[in-house]
TORFITI-138855 format. One record per residue: residue in one letter; x, y, z of N, C-alpha, C in turn. Coordinates in steps of 0.02 Angstrom, whole numbers, plus 50000, padded with zeros to 5 digits. Example, Ala and Ser with C-alpha at 12.3 -4.5 7.8 and 13.67 -1.06 7.14 Angstrom:
A506604971650390506154977550390506604983550390/S506424988850354506844994750357506455000250394/
# end
This chain:
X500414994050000500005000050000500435006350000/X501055005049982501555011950014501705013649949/X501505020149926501745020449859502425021049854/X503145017549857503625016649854503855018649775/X503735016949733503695020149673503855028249656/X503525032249720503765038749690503935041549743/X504645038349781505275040849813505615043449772/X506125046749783506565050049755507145045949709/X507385040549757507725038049723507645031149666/X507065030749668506615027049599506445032049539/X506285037349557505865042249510505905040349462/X506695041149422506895041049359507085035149320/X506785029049364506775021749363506145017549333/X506135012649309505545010849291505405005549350/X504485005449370504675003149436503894998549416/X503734992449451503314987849446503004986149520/X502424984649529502124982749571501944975649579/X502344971349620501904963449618501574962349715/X501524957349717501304957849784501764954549816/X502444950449781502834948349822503394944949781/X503974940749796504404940349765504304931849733/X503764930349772503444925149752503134924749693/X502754928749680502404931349635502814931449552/X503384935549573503674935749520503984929949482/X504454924649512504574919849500504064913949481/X503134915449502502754910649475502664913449421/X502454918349401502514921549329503064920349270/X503694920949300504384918449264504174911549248/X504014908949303503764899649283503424898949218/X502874901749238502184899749210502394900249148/X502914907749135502954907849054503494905149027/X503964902049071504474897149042504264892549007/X503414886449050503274880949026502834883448977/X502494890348957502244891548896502754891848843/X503414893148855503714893948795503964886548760/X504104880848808504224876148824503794872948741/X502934876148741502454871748703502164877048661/X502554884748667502124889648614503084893748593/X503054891548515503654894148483503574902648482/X503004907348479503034913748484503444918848554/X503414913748586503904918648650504504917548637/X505064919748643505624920348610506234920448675/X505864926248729506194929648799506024926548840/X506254928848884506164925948977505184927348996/X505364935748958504564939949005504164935248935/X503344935848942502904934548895502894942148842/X502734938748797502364943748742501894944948724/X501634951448733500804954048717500944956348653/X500564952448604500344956948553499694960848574/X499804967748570499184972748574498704972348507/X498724969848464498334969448413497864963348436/X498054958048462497774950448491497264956548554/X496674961548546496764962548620495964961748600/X495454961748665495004961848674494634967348696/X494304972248685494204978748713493284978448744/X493154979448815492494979148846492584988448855/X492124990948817491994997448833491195000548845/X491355004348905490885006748928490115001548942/X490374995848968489614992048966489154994149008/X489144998549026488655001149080488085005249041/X488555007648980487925011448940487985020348959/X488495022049000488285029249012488875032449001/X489305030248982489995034948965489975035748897/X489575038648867489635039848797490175042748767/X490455049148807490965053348777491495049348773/X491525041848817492015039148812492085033548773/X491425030348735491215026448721491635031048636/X491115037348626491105042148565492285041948553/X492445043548605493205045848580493675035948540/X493455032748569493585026448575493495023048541/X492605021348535492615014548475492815015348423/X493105019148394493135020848308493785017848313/X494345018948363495035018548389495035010548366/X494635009048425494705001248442494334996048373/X494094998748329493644995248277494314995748213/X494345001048213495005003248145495584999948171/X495644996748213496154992548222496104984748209/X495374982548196495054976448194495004972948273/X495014976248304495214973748388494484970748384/X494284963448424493684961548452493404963448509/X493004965148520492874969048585491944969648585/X491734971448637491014975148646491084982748669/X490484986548636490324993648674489844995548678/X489544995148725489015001048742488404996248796/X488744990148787488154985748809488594978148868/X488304976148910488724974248939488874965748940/X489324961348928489454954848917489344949548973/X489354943248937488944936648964489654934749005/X489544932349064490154930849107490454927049048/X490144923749017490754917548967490814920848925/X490724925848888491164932748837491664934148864/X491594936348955492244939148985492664933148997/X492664928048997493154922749037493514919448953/X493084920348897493444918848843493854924748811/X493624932248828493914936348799494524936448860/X494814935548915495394933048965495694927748955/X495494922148933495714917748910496014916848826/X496034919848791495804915548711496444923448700/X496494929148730496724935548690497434937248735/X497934941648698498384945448747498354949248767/X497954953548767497614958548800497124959148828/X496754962648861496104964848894496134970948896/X495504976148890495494982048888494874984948916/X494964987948985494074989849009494134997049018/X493564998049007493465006549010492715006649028/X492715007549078492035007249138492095011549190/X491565008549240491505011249288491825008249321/X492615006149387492605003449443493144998449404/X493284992449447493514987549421493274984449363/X492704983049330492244977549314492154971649336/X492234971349403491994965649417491124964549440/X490764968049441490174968149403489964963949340/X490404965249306490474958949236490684952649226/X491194952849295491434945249293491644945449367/X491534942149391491674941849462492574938349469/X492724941949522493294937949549493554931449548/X492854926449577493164919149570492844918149512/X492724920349460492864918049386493574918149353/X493684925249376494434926849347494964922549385/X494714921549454495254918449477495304909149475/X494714906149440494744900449404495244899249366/X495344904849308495564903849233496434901549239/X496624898449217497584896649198497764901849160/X497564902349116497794906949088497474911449079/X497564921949079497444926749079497674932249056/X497604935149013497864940148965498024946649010/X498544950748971498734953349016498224959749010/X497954962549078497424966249094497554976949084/X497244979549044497104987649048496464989349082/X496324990949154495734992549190495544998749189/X495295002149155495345012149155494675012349198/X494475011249240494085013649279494175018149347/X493765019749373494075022549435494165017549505/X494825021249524495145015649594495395007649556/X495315007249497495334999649476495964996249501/X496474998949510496974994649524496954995649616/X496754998149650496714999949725496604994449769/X496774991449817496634986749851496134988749914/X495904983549935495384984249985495864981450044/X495904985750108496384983650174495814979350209/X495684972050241495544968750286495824969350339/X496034972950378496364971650455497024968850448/X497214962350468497734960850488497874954750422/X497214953750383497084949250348497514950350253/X497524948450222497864949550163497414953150110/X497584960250107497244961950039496874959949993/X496434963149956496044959149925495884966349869/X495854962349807495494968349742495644963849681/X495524967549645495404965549546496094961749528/X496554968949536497314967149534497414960349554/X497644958549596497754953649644497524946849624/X496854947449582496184941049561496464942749485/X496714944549437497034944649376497694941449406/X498234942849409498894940149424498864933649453/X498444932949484498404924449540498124921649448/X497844924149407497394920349359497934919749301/X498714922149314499094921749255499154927249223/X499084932749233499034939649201499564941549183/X500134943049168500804942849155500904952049190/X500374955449157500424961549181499534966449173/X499724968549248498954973849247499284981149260/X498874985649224498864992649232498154994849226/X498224997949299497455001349321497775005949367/X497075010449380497135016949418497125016149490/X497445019549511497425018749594497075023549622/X496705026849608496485031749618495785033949565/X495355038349592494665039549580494905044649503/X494655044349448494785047949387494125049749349/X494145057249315493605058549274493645052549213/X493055053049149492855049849115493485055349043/X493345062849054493705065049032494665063149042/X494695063249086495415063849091495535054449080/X495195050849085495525041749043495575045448974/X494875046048938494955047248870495665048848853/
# end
């Protein structure tokens, strides 16, 4: 919870968030024995093709301006995705599963759309873009171990999530 990231002597560093050092080395795993049986990884880290991505926008139906700057983006690219309307838990667990990317632009986490222990079923999980507000933020339990979106992507194989830690206009994602 300590934003350690923007000390002084990181600043000018590129800096990553996992939840532990554990963490990192199951990820190193996971994508060793993928490379092991898939000739496209080449490196140590995995590879996202961003074109392979899946884009869930605005399923809530009320962010239009964001819906309006976006889909044209995400369509002229041939990207598969939904907008404006919101998906069948098994749209979301195949569009996490099946793509290298994920892309939400909502309200919140989306987990509204797919719950936690869905995501945290899956082996494999594409790596996650959450633009909602607080999406990457954890929830503190007491003495007990954190709990949020973040956390339920990475346990699911996510190689990498970027979300907001913090509350954001609809203007300022766009």
């Amino acid at each position: 919870m300590l934003p350690w990231e923007s000390s002084p002597i990181v600043r000018n560093q590129e800096v990553y968030r996992r939840p532990s050092i554990g963490s990192i080395f199951a990820i190193l795993d996971r994508c060793c024995q993928f490379q092991e049986h898939d000739a496209k990884n080449a490196g140590i880290f995995p590879l996202i093709n961003p074109l392979d991505a899946f884009y869930l926008l605005n399923p809530s139906g009320d962010l239009n301006g964001t819906q309006g700057k976006l889909e044209d983006f995400f369509r002229e690219r041939n990207l598969e995705g939904k907008a404006g309307t919101a998906p069948t838990i098994e749209e979301s667990v195949v569009a996490l599963r099946s793509h290298d990317l994920f892309i939400y632009f909502g309200h919140g986490r989306g987990l509204q759309f797919i719950a936690e222990k869905e995501i945290q079923k899956l082996q494999n999980c594409a790596a996650t873009l959450l633009m909602g507000c607080s999406s990457g933020s954890l929830s503190l339990n007491g003495s007990y171990t954190p709990q949020g979106a973040p956390l339920c992507y990475l346990l699911a194989g996510s190689p990498v999530i970027v979300a907001n830690l913090w509350e954001v206009t609809d203007k300022d994602i766009d």
